[in-house]
N, C-alpha and C positions, 0 to 999 in steps of 0.2 A: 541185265543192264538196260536204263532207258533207252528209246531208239532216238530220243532229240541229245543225250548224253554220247552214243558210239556217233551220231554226225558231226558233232561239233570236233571230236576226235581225228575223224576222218579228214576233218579241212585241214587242221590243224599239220596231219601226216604229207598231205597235198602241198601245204604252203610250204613247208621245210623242202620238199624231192624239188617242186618247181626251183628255190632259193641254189640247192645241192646243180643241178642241170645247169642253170644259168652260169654256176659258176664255173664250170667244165667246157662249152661252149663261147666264151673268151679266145678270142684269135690267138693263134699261138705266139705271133709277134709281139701282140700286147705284151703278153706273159712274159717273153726274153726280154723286151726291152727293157734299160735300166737297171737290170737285175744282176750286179758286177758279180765278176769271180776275183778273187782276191788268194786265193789257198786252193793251187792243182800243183803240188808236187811231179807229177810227171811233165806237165810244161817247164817246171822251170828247171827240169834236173837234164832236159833232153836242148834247151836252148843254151844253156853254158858247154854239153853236149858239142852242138852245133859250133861255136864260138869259138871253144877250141880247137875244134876239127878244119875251121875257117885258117886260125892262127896259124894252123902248121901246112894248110896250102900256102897263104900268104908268103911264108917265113922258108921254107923249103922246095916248094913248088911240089909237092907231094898229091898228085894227081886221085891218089885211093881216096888222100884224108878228104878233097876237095868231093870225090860222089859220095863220102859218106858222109859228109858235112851237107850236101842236097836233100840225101835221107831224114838226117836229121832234121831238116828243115820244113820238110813237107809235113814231118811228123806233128810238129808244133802246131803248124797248119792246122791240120788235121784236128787235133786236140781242140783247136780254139773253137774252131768252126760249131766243132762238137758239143762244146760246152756251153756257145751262144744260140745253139741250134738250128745253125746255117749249112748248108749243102756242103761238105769237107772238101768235094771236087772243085768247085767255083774259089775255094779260100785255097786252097795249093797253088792251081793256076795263077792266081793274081799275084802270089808271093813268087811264085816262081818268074812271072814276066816283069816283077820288078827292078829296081837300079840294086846291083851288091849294095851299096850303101844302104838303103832303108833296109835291108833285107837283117843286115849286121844293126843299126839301129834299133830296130823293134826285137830280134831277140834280144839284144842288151836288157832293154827295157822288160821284156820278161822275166828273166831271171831274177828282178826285183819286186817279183810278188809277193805279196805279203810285207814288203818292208814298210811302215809308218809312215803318215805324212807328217811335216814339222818345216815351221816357217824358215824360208830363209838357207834349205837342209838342202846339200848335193852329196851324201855319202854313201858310199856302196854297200850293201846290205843292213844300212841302219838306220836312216831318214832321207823324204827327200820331199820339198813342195813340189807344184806342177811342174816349173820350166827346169829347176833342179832334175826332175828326172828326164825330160826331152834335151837338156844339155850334154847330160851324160851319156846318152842312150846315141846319139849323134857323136859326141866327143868316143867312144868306141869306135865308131865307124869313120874317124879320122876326120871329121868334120867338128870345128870349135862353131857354135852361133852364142848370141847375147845371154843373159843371164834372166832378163824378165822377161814374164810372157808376152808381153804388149813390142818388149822391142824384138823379141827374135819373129814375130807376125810381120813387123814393120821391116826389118832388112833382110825378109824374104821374097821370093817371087809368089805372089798372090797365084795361084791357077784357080780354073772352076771346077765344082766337083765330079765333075764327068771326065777329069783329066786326073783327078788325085789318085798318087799312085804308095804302096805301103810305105810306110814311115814318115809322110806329108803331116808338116803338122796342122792340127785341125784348133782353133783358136775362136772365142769370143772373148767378150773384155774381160778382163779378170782372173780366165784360166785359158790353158796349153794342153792338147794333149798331143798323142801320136795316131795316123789313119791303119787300121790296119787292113788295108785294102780295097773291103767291100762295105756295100748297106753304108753303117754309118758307126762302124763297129772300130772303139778305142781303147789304148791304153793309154791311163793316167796315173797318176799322184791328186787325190782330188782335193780333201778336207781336212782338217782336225776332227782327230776320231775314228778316221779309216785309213787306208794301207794300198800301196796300188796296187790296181785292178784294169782288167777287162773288163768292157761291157759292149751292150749295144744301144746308144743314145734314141731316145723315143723321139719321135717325128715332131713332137712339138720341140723340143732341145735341138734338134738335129738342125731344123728350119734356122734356127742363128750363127750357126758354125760358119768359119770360113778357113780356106783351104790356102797352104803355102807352103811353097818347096823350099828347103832351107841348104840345098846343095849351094857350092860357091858359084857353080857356071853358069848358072841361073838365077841366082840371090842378086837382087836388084837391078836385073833386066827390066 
């Protein structure tokens, strides 16, 4: 074989490994950001889990259901964290030092993964737009807010993000979603064509969010 024919070869071997490296080498945030989960059957099978386990402390005062309903809880944690490729320790904690309310809020809202979005939709395992699913996920947790995403932002308590704590809804114009504690990491009901999901909002995204508690003791203080 020519030796000007195995060089040309040779760059050619060179430019692909260089291309193949560069892409591996990518911060591993880049790479989680944005990149929703939509379909983890064990989050949503262990957060209705939880929800029930919740119910029959509530409903009975049943102290077991109530540490095994934390179990549960942490579990979910755990899972998300996992899946966003977040520290599972820092994502327990923060759930755990949160209000019960967000805590029952955001698993609500879990358990509706994978369900459709559709304009206009607040129904449980079958459709729901954004604020449809931060109504619901709240209306679980015994707390009713507005219907649109712009009004439940507005008759909430505004906080900043270094105070946002799980289930804080996280809001720019147009759409709703819910904090799930840390980073910048949500679940929503986003678009036509997709399904709610977790993710973790990329720093450009993240930059326009703002933060709002939508408990009553604090909604519009």
């Amino acid at each position: 074989m020519p030796s000007s024919s195995l060089s040309s070869r040779r760059r050619r071997a060179a430019a692909v490994l260089l291309v193949v490296m560069a892409a591996t080498l990518v911060a591993p945030d880049a790479v989680a950001a944005e990149a929703p989960v939509s379909e983890h059957p064990e989050i949503v099978a262990t957060s209705e889990l939880a929800l029930e386990l919740h119910g029959r402390w509530v409903t009975v005062g049943d102290t077991a259901a109530y540490l095994s309903f934390v179990e549960a809880r942490d579990r979910v944690a755990e899972l998300t964290a996992i899946a966003l490729g977040r520290d599972p320790d820092e994502m327990v904690a923060a759930w755990a030092d949160s209000d019960l309310d967000g805590q029952v809020a955001v698993l609500s809202a879990m358990t509706q993964l994978g369900v459709p979005w559709r304009r206009n939709a607040r129904s449980e395992g079958e459709a729901f737009d954004c604020s449809g699913l931060t109504s619901y996920s709240w209306a679980r947790a015994g707390v009713e807010i507005e219907r649109s995403s712009r009004n439940q932002f507005r008759t909430a308590a505004e906080v900043d993000r270094e105070e946002a704590r799980l289930g804080d809804l996280v809001w720019y114009p147009g759409h709703i979603m819910l904090f799930l504690g840390v980073g910048s990491a949500v679940v929503h009901s986003p678009t036509h064509g997709r399904d709610v999901e977790f993710l973790e909002l990329s720093e450009r995204r993240s930059s326009w969010v703002r933060f709002a508690d939508p408990t009553p003791d604090t909604a519009g203080s």
